[in-house]
C-alpha positions as CSV (number, residue, x, y, z in Angstrom):
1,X,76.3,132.3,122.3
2,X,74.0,129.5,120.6
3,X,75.7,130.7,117.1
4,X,78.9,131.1,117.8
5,X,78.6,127.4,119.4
6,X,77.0,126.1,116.1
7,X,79.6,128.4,113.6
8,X,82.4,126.2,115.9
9,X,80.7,122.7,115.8
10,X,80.1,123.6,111.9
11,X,83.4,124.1,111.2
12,X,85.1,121.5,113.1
13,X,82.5,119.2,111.1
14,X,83.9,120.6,107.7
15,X,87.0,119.9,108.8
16,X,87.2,116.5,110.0
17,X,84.9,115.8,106.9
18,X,87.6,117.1,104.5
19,X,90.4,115.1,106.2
20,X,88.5,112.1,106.3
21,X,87.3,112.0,102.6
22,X,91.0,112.8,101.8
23,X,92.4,110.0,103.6
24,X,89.7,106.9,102.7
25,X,88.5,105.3,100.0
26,X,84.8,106.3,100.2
27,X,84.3,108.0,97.2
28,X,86.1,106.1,94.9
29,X,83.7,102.8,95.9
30,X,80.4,105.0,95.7
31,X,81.8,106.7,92.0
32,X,82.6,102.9,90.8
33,X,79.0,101.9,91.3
34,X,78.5,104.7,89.3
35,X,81.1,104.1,86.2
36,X,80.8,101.2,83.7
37,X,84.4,100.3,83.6
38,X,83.1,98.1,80.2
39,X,81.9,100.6,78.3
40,X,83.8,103.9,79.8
41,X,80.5,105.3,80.5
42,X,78.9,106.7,83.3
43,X,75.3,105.8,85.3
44,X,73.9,109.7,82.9
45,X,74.9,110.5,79.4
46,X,75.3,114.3,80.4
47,X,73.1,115.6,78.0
48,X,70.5,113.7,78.4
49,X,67.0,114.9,78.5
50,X,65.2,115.3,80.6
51,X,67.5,115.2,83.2
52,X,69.9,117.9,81.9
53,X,66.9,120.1,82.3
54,X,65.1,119.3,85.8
55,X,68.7,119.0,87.3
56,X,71.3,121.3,85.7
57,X,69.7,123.9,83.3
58,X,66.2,123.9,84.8
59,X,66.9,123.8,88.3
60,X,69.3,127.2,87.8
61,X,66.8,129.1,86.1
62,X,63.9,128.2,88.6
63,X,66.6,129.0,91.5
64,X,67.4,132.5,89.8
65,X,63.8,133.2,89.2
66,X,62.8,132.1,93.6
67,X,66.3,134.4,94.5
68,X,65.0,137.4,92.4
69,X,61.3,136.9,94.0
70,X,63.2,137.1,97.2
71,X,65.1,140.6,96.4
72,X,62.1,141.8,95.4
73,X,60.0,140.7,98.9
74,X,62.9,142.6,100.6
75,X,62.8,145.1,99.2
76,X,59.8,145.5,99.1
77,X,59.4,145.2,103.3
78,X,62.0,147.7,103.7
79,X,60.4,150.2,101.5
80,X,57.3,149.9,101.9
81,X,57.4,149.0,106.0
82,X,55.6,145.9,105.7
83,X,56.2,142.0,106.0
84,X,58.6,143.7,108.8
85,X,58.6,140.2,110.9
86,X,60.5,138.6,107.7
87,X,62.6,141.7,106.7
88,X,65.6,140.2,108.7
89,X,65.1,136.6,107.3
90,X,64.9,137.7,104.1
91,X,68.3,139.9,104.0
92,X,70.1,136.6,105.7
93,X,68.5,134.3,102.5
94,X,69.5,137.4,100.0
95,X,73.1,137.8,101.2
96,X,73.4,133.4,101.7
97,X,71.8,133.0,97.8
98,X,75.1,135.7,96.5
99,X,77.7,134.2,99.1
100,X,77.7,130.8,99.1
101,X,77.9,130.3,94.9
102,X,80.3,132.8,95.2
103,X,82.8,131.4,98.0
104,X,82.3,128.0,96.6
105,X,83.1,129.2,93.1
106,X,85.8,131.1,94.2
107,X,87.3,127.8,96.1
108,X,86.7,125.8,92.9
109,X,89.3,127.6,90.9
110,X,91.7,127.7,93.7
111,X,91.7,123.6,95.4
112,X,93.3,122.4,92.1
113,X,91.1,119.0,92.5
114,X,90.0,117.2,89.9
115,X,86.6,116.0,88.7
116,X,86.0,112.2,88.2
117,X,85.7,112.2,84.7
118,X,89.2,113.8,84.7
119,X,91.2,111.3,87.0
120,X,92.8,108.0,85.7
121,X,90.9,105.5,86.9
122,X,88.0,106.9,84.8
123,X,89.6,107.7,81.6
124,X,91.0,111.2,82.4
125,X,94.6,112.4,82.8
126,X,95.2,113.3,86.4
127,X,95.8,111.1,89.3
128,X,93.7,110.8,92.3
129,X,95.1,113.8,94.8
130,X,93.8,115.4,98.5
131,X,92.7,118.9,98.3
132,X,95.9,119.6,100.4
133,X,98.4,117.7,98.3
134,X,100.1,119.4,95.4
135,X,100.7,117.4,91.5
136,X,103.7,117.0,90.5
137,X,105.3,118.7,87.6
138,X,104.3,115.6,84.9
139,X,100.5,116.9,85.4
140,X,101.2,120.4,86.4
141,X,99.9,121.1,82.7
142,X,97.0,119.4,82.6
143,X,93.5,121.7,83.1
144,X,89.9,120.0,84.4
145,X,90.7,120.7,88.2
146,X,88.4,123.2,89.2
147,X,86.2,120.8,90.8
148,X,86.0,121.1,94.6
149,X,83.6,121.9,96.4
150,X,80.6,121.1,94.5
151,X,79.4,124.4,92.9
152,X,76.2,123.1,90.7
153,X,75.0,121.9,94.4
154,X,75.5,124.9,96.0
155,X,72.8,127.7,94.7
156,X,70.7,124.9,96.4
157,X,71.9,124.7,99.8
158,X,72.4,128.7,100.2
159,X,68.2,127.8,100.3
160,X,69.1,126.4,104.0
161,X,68.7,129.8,105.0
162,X,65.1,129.8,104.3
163,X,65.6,128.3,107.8
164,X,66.0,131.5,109.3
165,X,63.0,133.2,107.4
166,X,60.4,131.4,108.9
167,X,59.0,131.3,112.3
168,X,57.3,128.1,113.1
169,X,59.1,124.6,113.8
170,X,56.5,123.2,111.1
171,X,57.7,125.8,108.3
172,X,61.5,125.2,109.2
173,X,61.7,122.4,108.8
174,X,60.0,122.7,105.6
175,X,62.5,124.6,104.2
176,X,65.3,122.6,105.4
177,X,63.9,119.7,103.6
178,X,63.1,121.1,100.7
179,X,66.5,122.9,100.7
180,X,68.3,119.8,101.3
181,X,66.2,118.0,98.6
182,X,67.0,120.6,96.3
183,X,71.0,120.6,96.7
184,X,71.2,116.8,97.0
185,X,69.3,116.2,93.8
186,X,71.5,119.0,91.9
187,X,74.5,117.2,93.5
188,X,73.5,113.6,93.1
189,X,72.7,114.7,89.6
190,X,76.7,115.4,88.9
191,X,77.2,112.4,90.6
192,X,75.9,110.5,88.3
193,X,77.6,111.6,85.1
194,X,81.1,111.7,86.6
195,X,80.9,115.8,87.4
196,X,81.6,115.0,91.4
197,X,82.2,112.5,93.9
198,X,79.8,112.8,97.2
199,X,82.2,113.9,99.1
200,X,82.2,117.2,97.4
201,X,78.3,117.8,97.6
202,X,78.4,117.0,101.4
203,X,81.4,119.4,102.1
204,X,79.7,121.7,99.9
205,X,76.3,121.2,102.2
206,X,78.5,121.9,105.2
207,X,80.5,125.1,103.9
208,X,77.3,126.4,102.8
209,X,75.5,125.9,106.2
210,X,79.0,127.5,108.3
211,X,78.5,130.5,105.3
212,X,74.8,131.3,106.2
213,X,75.6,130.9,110.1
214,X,78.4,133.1,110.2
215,X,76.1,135.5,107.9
216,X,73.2,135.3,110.6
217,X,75.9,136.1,113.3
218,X,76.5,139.3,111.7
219,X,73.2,140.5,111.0
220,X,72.2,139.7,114.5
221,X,74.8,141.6,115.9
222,X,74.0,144.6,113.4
223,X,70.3,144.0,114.2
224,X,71.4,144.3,118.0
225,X,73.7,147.7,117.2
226,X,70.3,149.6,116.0
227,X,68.2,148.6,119.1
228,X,70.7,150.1,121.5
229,X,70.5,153.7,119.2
């Protein structure tokens, strides 16, 4: 009952979120502080060092690299019998770290929503749009609209499952933090050279958080089937 509950609230939350970034003005005023309207230039030069590296290129590898360690731990405990306690945690972070790329990458190429860099206002081609409103036919040609929800952002916050592979309050929250650390700075990061507007890293943070509760709910239930054989 406690998941279903938090899948519900969860969703309602991406909701209202997505309608309410859709109808104000709030990530246009945080992207201006970011845009030099003078020089047509935004806060990060893209590939700029080192920051390309610790937030785009770097940060994937290192990601790839902790999500095969992972595979390996499970399969490890359900081979070999042991680390049982974390067997269940570590399928929920397994199935989160292929899901949520995946979904949000999948919703990328289908929302038909621009990146910053690509909208009027800062030197692109497409006007400012919702994620449920359609282009006209004048811009129906142009490309760069595969931009919502924030993918880069979200191979870090499929690491909110960690939540659910620990035990402890201390060590949970350890991982949410470090979680939400990692997917805001990857986020923040396209921010700042005109990738993303914030809107799309939190709805991203959200999605990915409904993704990995609806995956516990599952696995619980599975978990649940096998005790009653």
């Amino acid at each position: 009952m406690q998941i279903n509950k938090s899948i519900i609230i969860t969703f309602i939350t991406l909701v209202v979120t997505i309608i309410f970034f859709g109808l104000s003005d709030i990530d246009i005023y945080i992207q201006d502080k970011l845009y030099n309207f003078q020089t047509h230039k935004w806060f990060l030069d893209e590939s700029l060092q080192p920051y390309k590296f610790l937030f785009y290129d770097g940060i994937k590898r290192a990601l790839i690299i902790i999500g095969a360690i992972i595979i390996v731990a499970y399969l490890y405990a359900s081979l070999k019998g042991k680390l049982k306690k974390y067997q269940k945690g570590l399928l929920i972070v397994v199935l989160s770290s292929i899901l949520v790329p995946s979904i949000v990458g999948s919703l990328k190429k289908t929302t038909n929503m621009p990146c910053p860099h690509a909208e009027i206002r800062y030197g692109g081609e497409l006007p400012r749009t919702a994620v449920w409103e359609c282009y006209t036919s004048e811009y129906a040609y142009k490309k760069d609209r595969a931009c919502w929800p924030a993918g880069h952002a979200s191979a870090g916050f499929a690491l909110l499952s960690l939540y659910f592979l620990f035990h402890s309050k201390r060590n949970k929250i350890f991982a949410l933090t470090g979680a939400m650390a990692t997917g805001w700075s990857m986020g923040m990061y396209k921010m700042l050279v005109g990738d993303h507007f914030f809107s799309h890293t939190l709805i991203t943070m959200i999605l990915a958080w409904l993704i990995i509760l609806i995956i516990v709910k599952y696995i619980d239930k599975i978990s649940h089937y096998k005790k009653m054989e």
